[in-house]
VMD Tcl script that draws the C-alpha trace (Angstrom):
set ca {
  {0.00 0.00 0.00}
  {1.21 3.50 -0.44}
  {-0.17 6.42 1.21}
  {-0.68 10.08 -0.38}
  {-1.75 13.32 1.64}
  {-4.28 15.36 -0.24}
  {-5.27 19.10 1.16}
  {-7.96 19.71 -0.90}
  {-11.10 18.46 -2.86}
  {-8.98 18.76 -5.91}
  {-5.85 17.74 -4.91}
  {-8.28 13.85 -3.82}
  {-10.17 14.84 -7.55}
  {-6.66 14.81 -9.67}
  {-5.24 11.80 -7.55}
  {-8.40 10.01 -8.51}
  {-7.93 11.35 -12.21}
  {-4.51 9.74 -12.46}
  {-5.46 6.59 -10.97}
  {-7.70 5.83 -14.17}
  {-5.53 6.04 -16.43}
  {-4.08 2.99 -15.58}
  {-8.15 1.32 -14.66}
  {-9.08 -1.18 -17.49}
  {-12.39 -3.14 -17.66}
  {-13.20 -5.64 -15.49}
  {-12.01 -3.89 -12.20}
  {-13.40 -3.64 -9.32}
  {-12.64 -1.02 -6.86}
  {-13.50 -0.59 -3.18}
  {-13.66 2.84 -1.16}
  {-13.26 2.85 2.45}
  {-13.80 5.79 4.55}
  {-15.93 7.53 7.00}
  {-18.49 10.49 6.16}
  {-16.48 13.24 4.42}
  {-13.23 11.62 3.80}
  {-12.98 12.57 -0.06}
  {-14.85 9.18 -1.41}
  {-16.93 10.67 -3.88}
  {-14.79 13.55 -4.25}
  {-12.06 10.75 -5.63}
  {-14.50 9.02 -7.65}
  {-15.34 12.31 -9.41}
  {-11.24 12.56 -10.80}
  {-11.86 8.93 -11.41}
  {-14.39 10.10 -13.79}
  {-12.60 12.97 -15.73}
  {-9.49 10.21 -15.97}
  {-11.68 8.56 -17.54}
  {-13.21 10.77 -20.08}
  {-16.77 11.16 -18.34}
  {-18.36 14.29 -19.83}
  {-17.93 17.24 -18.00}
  {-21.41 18.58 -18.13}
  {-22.02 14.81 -15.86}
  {-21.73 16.05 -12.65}
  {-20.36 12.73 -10.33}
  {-22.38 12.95 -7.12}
  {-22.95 9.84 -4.52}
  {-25.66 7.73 -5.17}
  {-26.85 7.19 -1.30}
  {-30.33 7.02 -2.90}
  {-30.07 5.68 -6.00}
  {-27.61 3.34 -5.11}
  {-26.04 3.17 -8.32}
  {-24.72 5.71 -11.10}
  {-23.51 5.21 -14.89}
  {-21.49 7.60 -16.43}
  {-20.06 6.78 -20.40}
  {-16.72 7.85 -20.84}
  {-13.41 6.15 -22.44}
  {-14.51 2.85 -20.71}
  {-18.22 3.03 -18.61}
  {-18.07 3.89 -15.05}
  {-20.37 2.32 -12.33}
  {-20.51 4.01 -9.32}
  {-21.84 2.32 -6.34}
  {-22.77 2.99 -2.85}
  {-23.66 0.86 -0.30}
  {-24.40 3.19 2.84}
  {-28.01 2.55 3.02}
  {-27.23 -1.04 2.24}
  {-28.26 -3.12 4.63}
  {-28.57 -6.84 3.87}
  {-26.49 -9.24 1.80}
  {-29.33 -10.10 -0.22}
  {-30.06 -6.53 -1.19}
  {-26.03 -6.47 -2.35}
  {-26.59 -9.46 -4.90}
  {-29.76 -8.03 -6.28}
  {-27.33 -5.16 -7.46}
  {-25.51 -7.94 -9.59}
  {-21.93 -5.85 -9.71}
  {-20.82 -8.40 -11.69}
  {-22.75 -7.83 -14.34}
  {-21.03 -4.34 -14.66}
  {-17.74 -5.61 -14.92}
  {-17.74 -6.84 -18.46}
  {-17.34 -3.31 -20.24}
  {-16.67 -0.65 -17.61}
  {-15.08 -0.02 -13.85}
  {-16.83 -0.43 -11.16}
  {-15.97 1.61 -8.07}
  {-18.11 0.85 -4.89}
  {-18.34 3.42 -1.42}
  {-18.62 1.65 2.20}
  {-17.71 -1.60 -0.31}
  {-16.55 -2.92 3.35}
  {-20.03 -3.49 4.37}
  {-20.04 -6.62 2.20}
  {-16.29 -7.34 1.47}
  {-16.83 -10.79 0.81}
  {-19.34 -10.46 -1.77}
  {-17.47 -8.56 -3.72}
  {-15.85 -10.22 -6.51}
  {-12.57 -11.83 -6.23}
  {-9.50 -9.14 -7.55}
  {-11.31 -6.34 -6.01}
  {-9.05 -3.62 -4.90}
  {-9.77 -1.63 -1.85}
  {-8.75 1.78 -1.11}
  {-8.90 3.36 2.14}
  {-9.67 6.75 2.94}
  {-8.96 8.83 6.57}
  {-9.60 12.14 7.56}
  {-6.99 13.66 9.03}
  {-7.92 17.20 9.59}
  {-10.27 19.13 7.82}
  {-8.60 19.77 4.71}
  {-6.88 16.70 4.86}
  {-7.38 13.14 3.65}
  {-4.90 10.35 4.06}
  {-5.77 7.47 1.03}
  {-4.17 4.40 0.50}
  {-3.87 2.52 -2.32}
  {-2.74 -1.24 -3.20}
  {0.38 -1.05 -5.34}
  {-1.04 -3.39 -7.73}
  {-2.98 -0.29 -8.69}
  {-0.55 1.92 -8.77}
  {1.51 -0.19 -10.98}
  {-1.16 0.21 -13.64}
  {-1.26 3.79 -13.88}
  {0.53 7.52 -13.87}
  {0.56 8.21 -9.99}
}
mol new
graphics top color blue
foreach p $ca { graphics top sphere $p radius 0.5 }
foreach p [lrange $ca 0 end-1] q [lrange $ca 1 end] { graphics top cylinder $p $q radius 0.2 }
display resetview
């Protein structure tokens, strides 16, 4: 894992951004963090990496539980917050995403273990206000510019 300090939504936005250019279909990624910890705000530079309109504003799906935004390759973004059982996790079918897009899940450790096998997690701390600590597997970084 390797850690990065960011001190501001864009600062976690453009680390997000140059995470994707190294995502390629068929990944999975989890986000792990408490309230406010730049989640979202990293899934929205996930989204300009990769190529999501501009005009598609990335906001958390609490309610909807699931957003798709077309870009270079599709992105699904998930949340599980108001998740509560297993059963209402597999009705989601992720899997079924991962054929032609990413898939990038919030509170994903809710229901680690049904989440497919590869997934990479990402963890996310607050450390001040302006300040979020996120970690990231290696075997991500290795696939792209960070």
């Amino acid at each position: 894992m390797s850690c990065y300090l960011t001190h501001s939504t864009e600062e976690t936005e453009a680390l997000g951004a140059r995470l994707a250019q190294g995502l390629r279909a068929r990944m999975v990624i989890g986000l792990v963090g408490e309230l406010g910890a730049g989640k979202t705000s990293f899934v929205r530079g996930i989204a300009k990496g990769l190529g999501v309109a501009e005009d598609m504003y990335v906001s958390s799906p609490t309610f909807v539980i699931t957003k798709v935004y077309p870009g270079a390759l599709t992105l699904y973004h998930v949340d599980l917050y108001r998740i509560n059982s297993p059963e209402d996790v597999e009705y989601l079918a992720v899997s079924d995403y991962v054929d032609d897009g990413v898939v990038v899940i919030e509170w994903a450790d809710k229901f680690q273990e049904l989440l497919p096998s590869g997934a990479e997690m990402i963890y996310f701390r607050v450390v001040s206000e302006d300040v979020r600590e996120i970690e990231i597997p290696d075997t991500l970084l290795r696939r792209g510019s960070i």
